[in-house]
N, C-alpha and C positions, 0 to 999 in steps of 0.2 A: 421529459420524464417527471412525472407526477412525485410529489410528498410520500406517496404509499409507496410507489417504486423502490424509490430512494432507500428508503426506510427495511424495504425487505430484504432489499440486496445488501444492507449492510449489516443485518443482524445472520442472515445466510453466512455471511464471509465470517462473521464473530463464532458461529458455530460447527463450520466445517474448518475452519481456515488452523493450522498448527502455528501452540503458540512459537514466539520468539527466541523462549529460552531453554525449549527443550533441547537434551543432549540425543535425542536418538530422535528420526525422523517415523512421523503416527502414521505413516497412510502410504510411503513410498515402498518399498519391499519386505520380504521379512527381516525381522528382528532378530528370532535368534541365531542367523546366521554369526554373526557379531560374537558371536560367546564360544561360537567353535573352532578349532583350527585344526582338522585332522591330520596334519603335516608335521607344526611345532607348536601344537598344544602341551598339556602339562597332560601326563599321567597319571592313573592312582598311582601307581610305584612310583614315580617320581616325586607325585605330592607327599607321600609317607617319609620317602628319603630324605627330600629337603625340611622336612618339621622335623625328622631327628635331628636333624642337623642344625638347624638356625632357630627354633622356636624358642623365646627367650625364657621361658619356665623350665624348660628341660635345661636348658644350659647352667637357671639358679641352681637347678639339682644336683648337675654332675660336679658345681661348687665346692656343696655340699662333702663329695667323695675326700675333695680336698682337706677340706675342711679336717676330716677325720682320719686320715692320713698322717695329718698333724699332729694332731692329736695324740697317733700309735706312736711318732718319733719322740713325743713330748712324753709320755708315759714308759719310754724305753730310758730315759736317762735317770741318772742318778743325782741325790741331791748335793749341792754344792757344798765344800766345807767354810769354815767359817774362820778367818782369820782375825786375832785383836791384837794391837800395841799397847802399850802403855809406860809412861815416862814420870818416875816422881822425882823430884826434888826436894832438899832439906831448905826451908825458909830461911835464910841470914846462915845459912852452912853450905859445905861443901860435899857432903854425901847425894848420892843421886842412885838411884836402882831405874833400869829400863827391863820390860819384861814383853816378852810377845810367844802366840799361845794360839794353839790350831786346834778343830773341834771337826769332826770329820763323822758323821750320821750314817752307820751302817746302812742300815734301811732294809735290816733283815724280813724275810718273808711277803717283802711287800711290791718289789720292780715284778715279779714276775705275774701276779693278780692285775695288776694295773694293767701290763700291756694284753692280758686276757680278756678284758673289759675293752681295751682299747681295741685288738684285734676282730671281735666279734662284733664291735660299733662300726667297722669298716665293711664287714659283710651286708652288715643291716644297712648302712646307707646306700651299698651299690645293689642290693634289692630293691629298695627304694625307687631307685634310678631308674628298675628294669621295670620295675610295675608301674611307673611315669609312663615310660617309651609303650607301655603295652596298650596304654589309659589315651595316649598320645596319637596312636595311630591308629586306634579304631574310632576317636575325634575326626582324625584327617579321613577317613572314608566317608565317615556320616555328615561332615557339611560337603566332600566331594559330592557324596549322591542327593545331598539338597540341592548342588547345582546341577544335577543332568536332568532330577524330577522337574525343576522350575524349569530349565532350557525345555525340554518337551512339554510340556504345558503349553511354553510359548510358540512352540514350532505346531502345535494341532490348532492354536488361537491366529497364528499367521498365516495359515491354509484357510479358515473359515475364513476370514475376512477376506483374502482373495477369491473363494469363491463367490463368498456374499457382492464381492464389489463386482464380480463380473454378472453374475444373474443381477444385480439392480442396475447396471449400465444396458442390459439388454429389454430389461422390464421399459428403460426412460424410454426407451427406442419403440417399444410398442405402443409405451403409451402417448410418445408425439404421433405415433403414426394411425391413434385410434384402435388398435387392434387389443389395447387392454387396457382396462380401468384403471385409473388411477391409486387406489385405493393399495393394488396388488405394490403397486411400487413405492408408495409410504411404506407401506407394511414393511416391506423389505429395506427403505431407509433407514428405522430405525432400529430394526435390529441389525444393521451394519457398524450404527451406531454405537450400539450397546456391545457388540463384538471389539471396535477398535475400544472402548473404553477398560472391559476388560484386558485385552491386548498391555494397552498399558502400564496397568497395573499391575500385572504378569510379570513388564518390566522391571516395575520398583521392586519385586519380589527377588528376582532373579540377580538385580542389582545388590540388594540385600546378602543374597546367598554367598554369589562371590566376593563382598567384603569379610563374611563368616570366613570364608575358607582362606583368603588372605593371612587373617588373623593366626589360622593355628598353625597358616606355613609361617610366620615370622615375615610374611614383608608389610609393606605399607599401604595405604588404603590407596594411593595414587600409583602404586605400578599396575604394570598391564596384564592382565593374566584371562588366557584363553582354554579351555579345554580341550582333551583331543578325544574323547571315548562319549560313546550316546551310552542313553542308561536301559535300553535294549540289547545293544550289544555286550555290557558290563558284566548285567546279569546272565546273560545266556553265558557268557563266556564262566562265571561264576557256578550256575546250575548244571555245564559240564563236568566242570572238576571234583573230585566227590570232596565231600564234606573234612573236616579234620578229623582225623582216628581220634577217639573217645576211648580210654581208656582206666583205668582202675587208679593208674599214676597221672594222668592229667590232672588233678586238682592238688598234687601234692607237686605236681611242677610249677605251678603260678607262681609267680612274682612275688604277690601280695599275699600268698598264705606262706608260701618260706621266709620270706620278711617275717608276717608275725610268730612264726617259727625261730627265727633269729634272734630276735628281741627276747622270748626264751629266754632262748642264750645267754645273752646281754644279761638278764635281769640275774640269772645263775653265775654269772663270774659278779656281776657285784656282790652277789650275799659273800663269794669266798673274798673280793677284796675288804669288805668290810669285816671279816671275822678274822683277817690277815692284820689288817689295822688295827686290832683291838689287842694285840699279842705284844710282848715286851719288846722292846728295840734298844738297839747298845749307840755309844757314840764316843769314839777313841778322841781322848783329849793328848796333848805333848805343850807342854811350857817349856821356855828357857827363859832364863834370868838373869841377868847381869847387874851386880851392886857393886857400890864405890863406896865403903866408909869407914869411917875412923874416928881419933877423939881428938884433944888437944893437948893432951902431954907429949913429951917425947920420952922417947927410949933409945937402947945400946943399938946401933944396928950391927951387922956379922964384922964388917970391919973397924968396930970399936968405937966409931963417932956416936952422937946424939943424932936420931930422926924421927918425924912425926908417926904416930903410932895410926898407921893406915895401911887398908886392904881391899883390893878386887877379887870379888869371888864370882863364880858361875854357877849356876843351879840349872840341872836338865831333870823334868821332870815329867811323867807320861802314866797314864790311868785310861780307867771308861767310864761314862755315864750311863746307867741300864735305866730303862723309862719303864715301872713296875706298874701293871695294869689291874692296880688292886680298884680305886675308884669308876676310873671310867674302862672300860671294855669295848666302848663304840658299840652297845647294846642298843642305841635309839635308830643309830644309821642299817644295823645289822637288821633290826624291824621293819626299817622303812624297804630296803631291799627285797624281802622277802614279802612283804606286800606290795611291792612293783611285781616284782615275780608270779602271781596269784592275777594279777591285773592282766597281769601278759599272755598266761593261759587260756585266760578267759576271752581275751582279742584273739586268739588264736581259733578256738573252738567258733567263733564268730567266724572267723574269715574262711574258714572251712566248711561252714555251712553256709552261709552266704554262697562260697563260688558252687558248692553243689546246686542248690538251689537255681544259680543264676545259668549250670549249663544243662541244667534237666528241661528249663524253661525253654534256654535257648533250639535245643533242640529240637523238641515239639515242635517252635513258630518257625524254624528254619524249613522244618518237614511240607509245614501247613501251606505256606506261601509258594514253593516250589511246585505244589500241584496247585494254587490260585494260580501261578502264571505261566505252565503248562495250559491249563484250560483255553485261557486267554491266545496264547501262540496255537489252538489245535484248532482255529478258527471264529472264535467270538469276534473277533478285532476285523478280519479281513470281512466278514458276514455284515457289519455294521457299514463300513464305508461300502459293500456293494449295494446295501439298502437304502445308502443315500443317495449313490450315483445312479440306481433308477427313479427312486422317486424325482429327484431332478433333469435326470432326462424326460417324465412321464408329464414334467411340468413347462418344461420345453414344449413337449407336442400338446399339450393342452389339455393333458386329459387328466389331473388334480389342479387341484388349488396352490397359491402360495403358503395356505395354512400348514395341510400337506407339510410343506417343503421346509416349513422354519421347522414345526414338531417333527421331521426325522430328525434334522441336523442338529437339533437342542437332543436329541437321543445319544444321535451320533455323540456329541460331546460328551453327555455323560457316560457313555461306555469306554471314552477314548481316558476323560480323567479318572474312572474306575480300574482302565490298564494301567493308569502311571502308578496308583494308589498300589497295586499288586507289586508292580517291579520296585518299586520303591519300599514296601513291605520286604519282599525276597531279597532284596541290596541290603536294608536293615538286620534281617533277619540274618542274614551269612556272617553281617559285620559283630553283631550279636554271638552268634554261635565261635567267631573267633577269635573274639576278646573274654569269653567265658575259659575256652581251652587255654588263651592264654598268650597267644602265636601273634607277633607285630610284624604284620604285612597289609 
């Protein structure tokens, strides 16, 4: 074997041969088989379920519930009273007074605004919660349906290339047998070529997708996760069921505009806490006293002897404190409130037009995409593969060229990624239309 032998065969081997470290094999069956498990694959509904459930941002959220919960129990109590001792002594004497003395803070007009602030910050934050979950699981569809568009990508890339490798193993065979130019059978090696490359890369895509969708279920990038639904079947199952009722009260049902409806709220019991706190407040005081003293003479005591001239008394003594709100009124807090309040209306009007906006839109592209991919099922897609599968019979018997036959199949492909672009369009589009209305499913 000659230098140049040598030489060819081992640059051939460098270029067809799969490297070492890939994780999915280039050239042996399809690929996307791998991604599917029609048996104990994951579900949409099942993907939706377990991101309520385990996805770590929603869980910060329902935290949050807590959090504010606390808060109501904290704003329900009253303030504590205040108790003081006090012990004096007479220096180089024997007189002593000990006194102790309770202060107890009505806290008029003010428990009952507190827990109204508090009680309506408990609403707002499990709106909160519900417009996460709504936010939450129209994520979980849309990287679902990034993984069924990339799987079918790769399942129309896994068929070309199997067809491609059987018309080039049949091309070699004519052309060791003479009966067809060589040239016809380059042609087709490399664009087998440039098939399995794309193929590839289709992988990393697809690999890509289901780490996405990993993510917003809450597991980890190393578990195993298979799907059970194609993104044909999805959508047709979707473009049977009608649409969500669209009604006059859907946008006053959302999540995210009763939230900033809530907040309202919010902002209206603090103006009354703050103008509750600017009001006089009492605080019941009660002393008692105990003194020991006397002087140093003596006197007659009732039985006629001399004794020291000394007395214990007791002192009970009890009043209130009124806190008069001639200087401060909490005029700066009652300002700030009431321009929270102004802020809050204004987010509100916002989030009102915003969800109109977003389900008028939705709408329309929901309409629009369900007749693109009507069209596509009422025979565009099956017309495509019959007009490949003659030109490559027509190429078989000899009567077109290989040129022919790569320009259907390059056709073919683009009609076939122009149907994912559709269903994947109308996936989006449903997910769209029902995260506008509002609905987490």
């Amino acid at each position: 074997m000659t230098a140049r032998i040598r030489f060819g065969v081992l640059l051939a081997t460098l270029l067809t041969g799969a490297p070492v470290w890939a994780q999915r094999p280039s050239s042996a069956g399809p690929l996307a088989a791998g991604y599917v498990d029609p048996a104990n694959g994951l579900s949409l509904e099942q993907a939706i379920a377990r991101a309520l459930e385990q996805e770590p941002s929603l869980r910060a959220a329902r935290s949050q519930v807590d959090a504010a919960e606390g808060m109501r129990l904290q704003a329900s109590l009253r303030p504590n009273p205040s108790v003081s001792f006090e012990r004096r002594e007479e220096p180089a004497g024997s007189d002593n007074q000990t006194m102790v003395a309770i202060e107890w803070p009505l806290d008029l007009f003010r428990k009952s605004r507190r827990v109204a602030v508090a009680d309506r910050e408990v609403v707002t934050t499990r709106l909160a919660v519900a417009d996460r979950k709504r936010l939450l699981a129209a994520l979980v569809r849309t990287r679902y349906g990034e993984v069924l568009a990339a799987i079918r990508e790769l399942e129309i890339l896994d068929e070309l290339v199997a067809i491609t490798r059987g018309q080039h193993d049949l091309l070699r065979s004519r052309v060791d047998e003479g009966a067809t130019p060589p040239l016809e059978r380059d042609l087709l090696d490399v664009e087998l070529r440039r098939l399995q490359s794309d193929r590839l890369l289709q992988v990393g895509r697809s690999d890509a997708a289901v780490f996405e969708l990993k993510r917003v279920l809450g597991m980890s990038a190393d578990a195993e996760l298979a799907v059970r639904e194609t993104l044909e079947g999805l959508v047709q199952r979707e473009i049977s069921t009608a649409p969500p009722v669209l009604d006059t009260t859907a946008i006053q049902q959302r999540a995210d505009v009763r939230e900033a409806l809530s907040r309202v709220d919010v902002a209206d019991a603090k103006i009354q806490r703050s103008e509750a706190e600017g009001r006089f407040d009492v605080r019941v005081v009660a002393n008692y006293m105990r003194m020991d003293a006397g002087f140093p003479q003596r006197a007659f005591a009732p039985d006629g002897g001399l004794t020291l001239v000394r007395g214990l008394f007791h002192y009970v003594s009890a009043g209130a404190m009124v806190t008069i709100p001639v200087l401060n009124r909490n005029q700066g807090e009652v300002a700030a409130a009431r321009a929270e309040r102004t802020g809050a209306a204004a987010a509100y009007d916002a989030a009102r037009l915003s969800a109109e906006t977003e389900l008028a839109a939705a709408r329309v592209r929901e309409e629009r995409a369900r007749q693109a991919v009507q069209l596509y099922s009422g025979g565009t897609q099956a017309l495509a593969r019959q007009n490949l599968t003659v030109v490559r019979q027509s190429h078989e018997l000899g009567r077109v060229s290989v040129f022919d036959v790569l320009a259907e199949q390059r056709r073919f492909l683009d009609v076939e990624r122009a149907h994912t672009s559709a269903l994947r369009e109308a996936y989006e589009a449903r997910t769209a239309l029902n995260r506008a209305v509002g609905g987490v499913r």
